[in-house]
DSSP file (Angstrom, degrees, kcal/mol; ACC not computed):
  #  RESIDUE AA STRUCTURE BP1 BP2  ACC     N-H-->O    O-->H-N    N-H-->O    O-->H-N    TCO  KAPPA ALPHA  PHI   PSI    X-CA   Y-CA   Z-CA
    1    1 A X              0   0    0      0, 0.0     2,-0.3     0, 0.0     0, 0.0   0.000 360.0 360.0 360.0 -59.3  -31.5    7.6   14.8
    2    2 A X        -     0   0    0      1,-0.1     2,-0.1     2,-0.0     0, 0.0  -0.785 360.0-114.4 -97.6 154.4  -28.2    8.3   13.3
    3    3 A X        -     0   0    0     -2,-0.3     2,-2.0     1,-0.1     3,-0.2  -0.304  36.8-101.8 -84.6 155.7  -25.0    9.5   15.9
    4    4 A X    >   +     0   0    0      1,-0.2     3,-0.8    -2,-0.1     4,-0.4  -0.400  58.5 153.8 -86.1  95.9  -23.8   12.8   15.5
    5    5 A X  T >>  +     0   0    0     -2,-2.0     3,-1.5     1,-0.2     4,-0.9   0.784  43.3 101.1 -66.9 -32.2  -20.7   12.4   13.6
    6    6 A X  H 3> S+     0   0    0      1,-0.3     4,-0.6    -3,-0.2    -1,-0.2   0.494  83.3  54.1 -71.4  11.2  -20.6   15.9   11.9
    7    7 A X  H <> S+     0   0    0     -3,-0.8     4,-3.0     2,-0.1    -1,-0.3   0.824 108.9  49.4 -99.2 -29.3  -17.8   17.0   14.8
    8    8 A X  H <4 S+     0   0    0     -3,-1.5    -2,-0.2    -4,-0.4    -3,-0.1   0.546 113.4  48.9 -41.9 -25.7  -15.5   13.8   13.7
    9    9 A X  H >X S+     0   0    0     -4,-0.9     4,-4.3     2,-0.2     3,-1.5   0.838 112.2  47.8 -88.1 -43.4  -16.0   14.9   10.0
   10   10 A X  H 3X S+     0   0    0     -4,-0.6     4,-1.4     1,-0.3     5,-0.2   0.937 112.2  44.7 -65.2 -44.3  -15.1   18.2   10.8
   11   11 A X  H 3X S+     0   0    0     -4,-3.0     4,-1.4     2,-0.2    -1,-0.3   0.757 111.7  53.9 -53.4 -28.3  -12.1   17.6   12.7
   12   12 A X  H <> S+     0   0    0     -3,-1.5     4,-1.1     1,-0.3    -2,-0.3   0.836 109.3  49.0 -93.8 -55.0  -10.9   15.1   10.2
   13   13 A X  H  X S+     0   0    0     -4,-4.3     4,-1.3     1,-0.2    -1,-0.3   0.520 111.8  47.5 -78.6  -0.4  -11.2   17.7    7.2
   14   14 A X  H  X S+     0   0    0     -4,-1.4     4,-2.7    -3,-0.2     5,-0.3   0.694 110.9  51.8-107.2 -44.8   -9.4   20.4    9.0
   15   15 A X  H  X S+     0   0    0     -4,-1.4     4,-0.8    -5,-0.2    -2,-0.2   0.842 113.4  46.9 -45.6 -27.9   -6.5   17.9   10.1
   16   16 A X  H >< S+     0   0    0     -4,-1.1     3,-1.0     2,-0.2     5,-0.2   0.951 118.0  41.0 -79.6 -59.5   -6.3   17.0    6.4
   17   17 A X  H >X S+     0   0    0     -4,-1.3     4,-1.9     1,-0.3     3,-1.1   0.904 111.5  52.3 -42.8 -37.8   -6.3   20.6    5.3
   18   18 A X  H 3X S+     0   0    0     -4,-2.7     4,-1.9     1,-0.3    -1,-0.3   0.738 107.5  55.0 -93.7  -7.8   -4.2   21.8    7.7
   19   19 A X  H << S+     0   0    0     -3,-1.0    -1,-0.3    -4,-0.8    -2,-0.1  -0.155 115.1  43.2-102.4  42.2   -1.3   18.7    6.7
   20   20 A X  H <4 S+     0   0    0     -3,-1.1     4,-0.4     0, 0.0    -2,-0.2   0.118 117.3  44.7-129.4 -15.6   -1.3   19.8    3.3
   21   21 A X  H  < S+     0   0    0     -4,-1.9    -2,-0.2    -5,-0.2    -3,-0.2   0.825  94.6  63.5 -80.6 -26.1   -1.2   23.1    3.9
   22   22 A X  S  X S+     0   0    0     -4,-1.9     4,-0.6     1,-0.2     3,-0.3   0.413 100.4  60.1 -83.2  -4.6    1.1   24.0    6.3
   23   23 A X  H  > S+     0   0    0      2,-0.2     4,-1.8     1,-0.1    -1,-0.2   0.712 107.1  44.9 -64.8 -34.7    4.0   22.7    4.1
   24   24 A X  H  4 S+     0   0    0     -4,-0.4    -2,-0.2     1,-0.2    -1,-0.1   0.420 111.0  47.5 -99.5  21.7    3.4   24.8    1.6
   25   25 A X  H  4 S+     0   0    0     -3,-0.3    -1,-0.2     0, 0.0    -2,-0.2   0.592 116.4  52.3-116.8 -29.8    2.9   28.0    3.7
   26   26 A X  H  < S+     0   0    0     -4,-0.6     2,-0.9     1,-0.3    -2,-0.2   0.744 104.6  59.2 -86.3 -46.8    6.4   26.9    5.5
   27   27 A X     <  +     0   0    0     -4,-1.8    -1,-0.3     1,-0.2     4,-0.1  -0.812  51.4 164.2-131.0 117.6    8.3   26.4    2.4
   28   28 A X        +     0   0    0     -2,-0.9    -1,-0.2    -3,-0.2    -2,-0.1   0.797  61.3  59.6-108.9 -56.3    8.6   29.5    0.3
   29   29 A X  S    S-     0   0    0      1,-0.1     2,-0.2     0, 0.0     3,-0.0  -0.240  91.2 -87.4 -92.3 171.0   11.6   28.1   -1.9
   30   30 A X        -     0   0    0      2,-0.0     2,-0.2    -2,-0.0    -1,-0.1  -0.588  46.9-113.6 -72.1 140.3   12.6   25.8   -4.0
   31   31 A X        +     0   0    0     -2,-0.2     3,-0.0     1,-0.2    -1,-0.0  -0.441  40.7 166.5 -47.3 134.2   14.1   22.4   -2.1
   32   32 A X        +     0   0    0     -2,-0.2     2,-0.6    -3,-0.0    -1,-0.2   0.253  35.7 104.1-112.6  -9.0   17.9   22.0   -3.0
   33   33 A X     >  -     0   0    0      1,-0.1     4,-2.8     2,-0.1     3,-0.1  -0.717  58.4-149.7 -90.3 131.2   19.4   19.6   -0.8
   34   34 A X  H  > S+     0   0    0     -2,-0.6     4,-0.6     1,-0.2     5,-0.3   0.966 101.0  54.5 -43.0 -70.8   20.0   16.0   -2.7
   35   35 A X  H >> S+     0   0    0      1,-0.3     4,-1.4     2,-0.2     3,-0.9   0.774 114.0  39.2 -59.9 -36.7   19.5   14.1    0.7
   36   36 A X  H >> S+     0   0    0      1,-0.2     4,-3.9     2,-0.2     3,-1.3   0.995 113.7  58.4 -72.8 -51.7   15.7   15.9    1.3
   37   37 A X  H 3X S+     0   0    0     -4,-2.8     4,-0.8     1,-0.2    -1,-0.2   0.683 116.0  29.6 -50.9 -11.8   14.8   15.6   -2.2
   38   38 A X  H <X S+     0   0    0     -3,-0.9     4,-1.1    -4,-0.6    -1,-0.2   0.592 106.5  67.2-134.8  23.7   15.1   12.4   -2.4
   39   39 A X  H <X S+     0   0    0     -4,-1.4     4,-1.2    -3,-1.3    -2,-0.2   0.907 111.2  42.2 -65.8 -59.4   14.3   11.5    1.0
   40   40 A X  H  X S+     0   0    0     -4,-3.9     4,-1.1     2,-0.2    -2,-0.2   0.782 104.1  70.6 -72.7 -22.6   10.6   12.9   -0.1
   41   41 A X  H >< S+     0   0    0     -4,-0.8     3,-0.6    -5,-0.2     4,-0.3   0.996 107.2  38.8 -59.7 -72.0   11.0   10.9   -3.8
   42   42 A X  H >X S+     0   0    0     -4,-1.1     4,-2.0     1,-0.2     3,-1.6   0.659  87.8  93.4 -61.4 -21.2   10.6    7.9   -2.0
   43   43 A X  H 3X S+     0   0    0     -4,-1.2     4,-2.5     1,-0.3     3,-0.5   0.912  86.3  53.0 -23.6 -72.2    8.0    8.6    0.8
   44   44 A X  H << S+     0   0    0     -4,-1.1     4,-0.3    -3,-0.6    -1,-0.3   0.748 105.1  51.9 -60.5 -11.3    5.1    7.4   -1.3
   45   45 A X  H X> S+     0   0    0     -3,-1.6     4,-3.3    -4,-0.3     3,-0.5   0.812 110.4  48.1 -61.9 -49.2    6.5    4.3   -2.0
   46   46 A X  H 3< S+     0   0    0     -4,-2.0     4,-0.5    -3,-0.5    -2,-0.2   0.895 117.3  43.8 -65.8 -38.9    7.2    3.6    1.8
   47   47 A X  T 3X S+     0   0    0     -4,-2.5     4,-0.6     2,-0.2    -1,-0.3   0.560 112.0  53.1 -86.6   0.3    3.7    4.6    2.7
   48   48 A X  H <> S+     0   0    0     -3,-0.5     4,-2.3    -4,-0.3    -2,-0.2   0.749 113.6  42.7 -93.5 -56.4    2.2    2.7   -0.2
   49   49 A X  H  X S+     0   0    0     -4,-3.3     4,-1.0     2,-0.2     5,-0.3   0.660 110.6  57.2 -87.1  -1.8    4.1   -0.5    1.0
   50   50 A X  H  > S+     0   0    0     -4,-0.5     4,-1.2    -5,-0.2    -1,-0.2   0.966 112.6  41.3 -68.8 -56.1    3.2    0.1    4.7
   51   51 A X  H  X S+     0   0    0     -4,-0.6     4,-0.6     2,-0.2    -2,-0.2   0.791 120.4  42.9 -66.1 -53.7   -0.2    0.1    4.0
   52   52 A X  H >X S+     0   0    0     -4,-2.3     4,-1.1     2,-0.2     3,-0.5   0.967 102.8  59.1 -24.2 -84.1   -0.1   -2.8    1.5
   53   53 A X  H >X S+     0   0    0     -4,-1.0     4,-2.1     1,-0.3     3,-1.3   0.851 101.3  49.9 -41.4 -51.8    2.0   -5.3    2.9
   54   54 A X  H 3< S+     0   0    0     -4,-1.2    -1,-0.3    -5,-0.3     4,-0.2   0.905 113.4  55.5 -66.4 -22.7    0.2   -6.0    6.2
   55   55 A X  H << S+     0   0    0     -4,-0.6     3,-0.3    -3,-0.5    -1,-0.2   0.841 105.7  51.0 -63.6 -19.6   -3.0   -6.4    3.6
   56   56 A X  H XX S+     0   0    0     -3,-1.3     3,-1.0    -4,-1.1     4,-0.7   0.956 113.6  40.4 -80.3 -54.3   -1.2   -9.0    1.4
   57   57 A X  T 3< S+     0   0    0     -4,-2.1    -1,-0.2     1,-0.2    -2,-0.1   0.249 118.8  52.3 -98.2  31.0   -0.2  -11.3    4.3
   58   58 A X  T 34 S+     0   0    0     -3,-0.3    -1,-0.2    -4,-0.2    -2,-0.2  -0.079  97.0  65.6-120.0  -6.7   -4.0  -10.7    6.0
   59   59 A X  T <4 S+     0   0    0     -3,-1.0    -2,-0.1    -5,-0.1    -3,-0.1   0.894  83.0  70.5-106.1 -25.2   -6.2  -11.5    3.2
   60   60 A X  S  < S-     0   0    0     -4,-0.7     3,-0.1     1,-0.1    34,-0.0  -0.136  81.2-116.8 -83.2-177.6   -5.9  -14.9    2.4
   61   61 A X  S    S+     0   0    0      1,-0.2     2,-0.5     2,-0.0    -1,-0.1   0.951 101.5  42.4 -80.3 -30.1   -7.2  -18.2    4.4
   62   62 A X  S  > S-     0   0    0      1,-0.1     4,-1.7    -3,-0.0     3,-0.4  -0.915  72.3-138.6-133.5 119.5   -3.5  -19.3    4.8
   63   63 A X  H  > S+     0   0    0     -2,-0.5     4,-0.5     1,-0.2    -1,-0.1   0.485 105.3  59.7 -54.8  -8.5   -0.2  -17.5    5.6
   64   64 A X  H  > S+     0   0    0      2,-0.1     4,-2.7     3,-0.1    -1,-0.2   0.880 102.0  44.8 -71.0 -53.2    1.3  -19.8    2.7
   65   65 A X  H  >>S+     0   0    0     -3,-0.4     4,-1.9     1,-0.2     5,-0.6   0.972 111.5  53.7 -73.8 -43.7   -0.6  -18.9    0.0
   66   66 A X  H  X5S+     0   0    0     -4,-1.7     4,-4.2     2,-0.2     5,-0.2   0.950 109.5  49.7 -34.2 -45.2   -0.1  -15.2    1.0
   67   67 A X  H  X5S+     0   0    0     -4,-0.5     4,-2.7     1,-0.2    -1,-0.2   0.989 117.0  44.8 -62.5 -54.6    4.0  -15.7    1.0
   68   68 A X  H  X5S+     0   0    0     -4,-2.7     4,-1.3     1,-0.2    -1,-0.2   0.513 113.2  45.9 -68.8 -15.0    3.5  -17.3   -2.3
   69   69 A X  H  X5S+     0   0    0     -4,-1.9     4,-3.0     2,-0.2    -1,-0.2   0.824 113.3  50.9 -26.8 -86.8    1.3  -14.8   -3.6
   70   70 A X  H  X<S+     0   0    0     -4,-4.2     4,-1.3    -5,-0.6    -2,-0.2   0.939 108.8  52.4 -15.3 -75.5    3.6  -12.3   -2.3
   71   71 A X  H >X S+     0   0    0     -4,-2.7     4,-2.1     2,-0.2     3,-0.8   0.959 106.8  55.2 -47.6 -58.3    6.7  -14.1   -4.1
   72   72 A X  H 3X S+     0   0    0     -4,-1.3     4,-2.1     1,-0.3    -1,-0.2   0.909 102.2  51.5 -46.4 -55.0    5.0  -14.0   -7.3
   73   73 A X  H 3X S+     0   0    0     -4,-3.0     4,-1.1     2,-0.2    -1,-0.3   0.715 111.7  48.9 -37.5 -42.1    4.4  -10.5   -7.3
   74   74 A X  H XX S+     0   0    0     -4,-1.3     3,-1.1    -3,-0.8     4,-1.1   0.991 114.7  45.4 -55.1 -85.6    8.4   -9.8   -6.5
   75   75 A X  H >X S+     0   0    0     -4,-2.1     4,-1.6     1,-0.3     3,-0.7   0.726 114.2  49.0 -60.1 -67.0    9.4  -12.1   -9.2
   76   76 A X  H ><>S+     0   0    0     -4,-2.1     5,-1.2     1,-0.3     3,-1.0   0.781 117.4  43.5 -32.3 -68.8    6.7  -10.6  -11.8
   77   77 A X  H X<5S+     0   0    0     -3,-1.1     3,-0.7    -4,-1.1    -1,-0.3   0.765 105.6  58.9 -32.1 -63.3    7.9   -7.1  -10.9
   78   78 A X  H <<5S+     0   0    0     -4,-1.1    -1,-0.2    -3,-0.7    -2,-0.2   0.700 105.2  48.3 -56.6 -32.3   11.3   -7.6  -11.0
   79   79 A X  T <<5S-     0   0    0     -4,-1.6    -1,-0.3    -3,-1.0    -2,-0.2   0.457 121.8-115.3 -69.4  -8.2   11.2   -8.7  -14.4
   80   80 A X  T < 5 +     0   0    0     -3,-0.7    -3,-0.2    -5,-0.4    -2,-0.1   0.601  51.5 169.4  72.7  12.4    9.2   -5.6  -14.9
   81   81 A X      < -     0   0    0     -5,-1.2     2,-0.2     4,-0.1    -4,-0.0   0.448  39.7 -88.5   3.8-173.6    5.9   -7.0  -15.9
   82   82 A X     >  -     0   0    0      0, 0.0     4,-0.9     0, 0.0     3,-0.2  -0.562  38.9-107.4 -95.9 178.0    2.4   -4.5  -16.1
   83   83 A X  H  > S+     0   0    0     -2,-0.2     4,-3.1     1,-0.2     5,-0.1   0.705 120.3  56.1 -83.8 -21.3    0.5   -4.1  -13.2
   84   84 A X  H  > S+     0   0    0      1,-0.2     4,-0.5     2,-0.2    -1,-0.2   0.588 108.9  44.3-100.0   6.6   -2.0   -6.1  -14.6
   85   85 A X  H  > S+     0   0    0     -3,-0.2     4,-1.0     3,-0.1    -1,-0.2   0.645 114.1  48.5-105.6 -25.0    0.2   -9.0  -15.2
   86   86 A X  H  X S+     0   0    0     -4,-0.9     4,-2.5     2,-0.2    -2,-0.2   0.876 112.8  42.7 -69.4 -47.9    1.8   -9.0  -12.1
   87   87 A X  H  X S+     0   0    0     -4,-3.1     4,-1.3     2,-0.2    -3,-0.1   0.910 114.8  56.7 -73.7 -16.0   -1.2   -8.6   -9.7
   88   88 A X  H >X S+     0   0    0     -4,-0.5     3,-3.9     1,-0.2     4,-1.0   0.948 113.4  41.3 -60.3 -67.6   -3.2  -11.6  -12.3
   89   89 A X  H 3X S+     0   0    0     -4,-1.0     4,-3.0     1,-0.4     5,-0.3   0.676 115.3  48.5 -48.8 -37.0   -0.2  -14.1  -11.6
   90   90 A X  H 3X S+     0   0    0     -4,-2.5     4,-0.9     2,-0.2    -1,-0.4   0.743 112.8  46.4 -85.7 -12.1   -0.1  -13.2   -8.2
   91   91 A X  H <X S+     0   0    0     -3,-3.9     4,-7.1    -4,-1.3     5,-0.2   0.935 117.5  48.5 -51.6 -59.6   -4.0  -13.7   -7.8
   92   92 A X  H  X S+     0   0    0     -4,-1.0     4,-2.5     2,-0.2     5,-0.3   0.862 107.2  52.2 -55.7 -51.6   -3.7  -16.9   -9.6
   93   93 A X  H  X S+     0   0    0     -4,-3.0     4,-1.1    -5,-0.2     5,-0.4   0.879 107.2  49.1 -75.9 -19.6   -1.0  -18.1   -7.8
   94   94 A X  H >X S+     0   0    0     -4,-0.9     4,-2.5    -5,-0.3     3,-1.4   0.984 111.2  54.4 -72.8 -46.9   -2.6  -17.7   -4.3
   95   95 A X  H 3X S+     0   0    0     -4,-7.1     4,-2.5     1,-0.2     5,-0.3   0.980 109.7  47.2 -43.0 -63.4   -5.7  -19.5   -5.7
   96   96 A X  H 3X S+     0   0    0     -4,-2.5     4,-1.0     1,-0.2    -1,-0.2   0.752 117.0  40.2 -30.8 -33.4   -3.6  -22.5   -6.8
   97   97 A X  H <X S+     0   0    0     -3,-1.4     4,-1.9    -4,-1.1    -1,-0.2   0.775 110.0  59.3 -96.8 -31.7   -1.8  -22.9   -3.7
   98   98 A X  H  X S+     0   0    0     -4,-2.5     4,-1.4    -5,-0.4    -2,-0.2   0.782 108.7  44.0 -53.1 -32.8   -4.8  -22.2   -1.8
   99   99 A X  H  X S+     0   0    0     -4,-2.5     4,-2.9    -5,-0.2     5,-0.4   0.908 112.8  54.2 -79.2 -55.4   -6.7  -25.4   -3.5
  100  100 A X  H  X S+     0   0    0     -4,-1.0     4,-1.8    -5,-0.3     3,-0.4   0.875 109.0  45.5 -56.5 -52.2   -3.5  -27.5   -3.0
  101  101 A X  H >< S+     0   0    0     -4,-1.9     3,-0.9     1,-0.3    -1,-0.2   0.867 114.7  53.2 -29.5 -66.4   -3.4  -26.7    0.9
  102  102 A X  H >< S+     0   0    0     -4,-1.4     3,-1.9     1,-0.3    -1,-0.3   0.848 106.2  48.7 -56.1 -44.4   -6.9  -27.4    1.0
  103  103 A X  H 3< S+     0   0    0     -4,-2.9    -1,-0.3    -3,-0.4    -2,-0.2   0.652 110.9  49.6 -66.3 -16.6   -6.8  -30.7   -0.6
  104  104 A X  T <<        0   0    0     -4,-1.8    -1,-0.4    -3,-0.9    -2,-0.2   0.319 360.0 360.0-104.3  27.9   -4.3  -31.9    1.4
  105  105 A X    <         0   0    0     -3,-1.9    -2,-0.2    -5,-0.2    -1,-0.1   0.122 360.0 360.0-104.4 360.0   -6.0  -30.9    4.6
């Protein structure tokens, strides 16, 4: 009835273990070089916005509202907003643009 999956799982948790573990069996000291440290500060940011972006200009009906969506979120941000003021305005503004498109279509 169900496919056997449990070698897919298994494989998948030991890749996961073994990429969090084998940095920290690898590196015995503390980091000191500027350039790595802050090469690694920013990493989750870069994978956070990899993973993001192509969802932001994928989700909507219209590649318009997305940019403008998008935009709103910069401009909110930049001003330094909350998270929960940035993502409403940028919800809001893709609905808004989304109705006008449609009404003129």
């Amino acid at each position: 009835m169900f496919p056997n999956y449990w070698p897919y799982v298994i494989v998948m948790a030991l890749v996961t273990y073994l990429v969090r573990v084998i940095p920290l069996t690898l590196m015995q000291k503390e980091i000191t070089n500027e350039f790595f440290l802050s090469f690694l500060y920013y990493v989750p940011f870069a994978c956070l916005a990899a993973m993001v972006f192509p969802a932001i200009l994928s989700s909507t009906t219209y590649l318009v509202s997305a940019a403008v969506g998008l935009a709103v979120a910069v401009i909110m941000a930049y001003f330094e907003k909350s998270l929960i003021t940035v993502a409403l305005t940028a919800c809001a503004a893709v609905f808004i643009c989304e109705r006008i498109i449609e009404m003129a279509l």
